[in-house]
C-alpha positions in Angstrom: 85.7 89.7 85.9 82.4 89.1 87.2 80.8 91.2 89.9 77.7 90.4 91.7 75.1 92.9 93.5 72.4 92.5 95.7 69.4 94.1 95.5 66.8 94.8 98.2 63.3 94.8 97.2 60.3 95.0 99.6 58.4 92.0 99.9 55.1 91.6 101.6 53.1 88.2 101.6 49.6 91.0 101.2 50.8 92.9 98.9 53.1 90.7 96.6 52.1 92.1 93.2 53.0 95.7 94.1 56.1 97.8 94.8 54.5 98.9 98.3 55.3 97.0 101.7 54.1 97.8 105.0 55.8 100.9 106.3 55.9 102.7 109.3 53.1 104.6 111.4 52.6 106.7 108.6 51.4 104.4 106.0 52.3 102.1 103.6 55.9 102.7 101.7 56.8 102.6 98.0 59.6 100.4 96.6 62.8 102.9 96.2 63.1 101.9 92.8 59.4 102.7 91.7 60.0 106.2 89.9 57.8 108.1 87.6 58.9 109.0 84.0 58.6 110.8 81.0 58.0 107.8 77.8 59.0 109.5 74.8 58.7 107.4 71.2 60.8 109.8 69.0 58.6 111.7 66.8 56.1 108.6 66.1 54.1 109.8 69.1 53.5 112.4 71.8 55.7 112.1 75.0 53.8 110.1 77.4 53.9 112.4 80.8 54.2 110.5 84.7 54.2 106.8 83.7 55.2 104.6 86.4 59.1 102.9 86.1 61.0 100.3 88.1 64.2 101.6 87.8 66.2 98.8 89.3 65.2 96.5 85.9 64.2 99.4 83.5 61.1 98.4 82.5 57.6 100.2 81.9 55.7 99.0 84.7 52.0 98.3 83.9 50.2 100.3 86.6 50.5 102.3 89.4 52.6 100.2 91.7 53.0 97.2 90.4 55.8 95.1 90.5 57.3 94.1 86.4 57.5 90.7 85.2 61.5 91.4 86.5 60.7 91.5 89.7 58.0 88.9 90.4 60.4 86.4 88.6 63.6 87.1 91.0 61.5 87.3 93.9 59.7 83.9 93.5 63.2 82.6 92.5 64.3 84.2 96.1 61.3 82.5 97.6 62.0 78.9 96.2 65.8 79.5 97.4 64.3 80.1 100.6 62.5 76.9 101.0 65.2 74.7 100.1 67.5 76.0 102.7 
């Protein structure tokens, strides 16, 4: 059986590398899967406290909102799909 799920990230053409997008009045608005977590590396290494995660792909993101290599990939493969239509 195969079961498949969509996935709404926000996309703005200014801000394409990060997990913001232009929100409302207010300001700008983070991605609802951008979360912050607790690393921890057994006992190799001190847990690593408040780092950045995109929860939709599970990946370690690499600064303060910005998008993983996950996400840049299905959204330029969104974009392309868009352009052939």
């Amino acid at each position: 059986m195969k079961i498949v799920v969509e996935h709404e990230i926000p996309y703005d053409k200014r801000l394409e590398d990060r997990c913001l997008y232009a929100g409302d009045f207010w300001g700008k608005e983070a991605c609802r899967y951008h979360t912050h977590r607790d690393r921890t590396h057994g006992r190799k290494a001190p847990v690593e406290r408040n780092l950045p995660k995109c929860t939709l792909f599970g990946a370690w993101l690499p600064g303060e909102y910005q998008k993983c290599e996950q996400c840049l990939e299905a959204a330029k493969k969104a974009k392309e799909a868009n352009h052939d239509d």
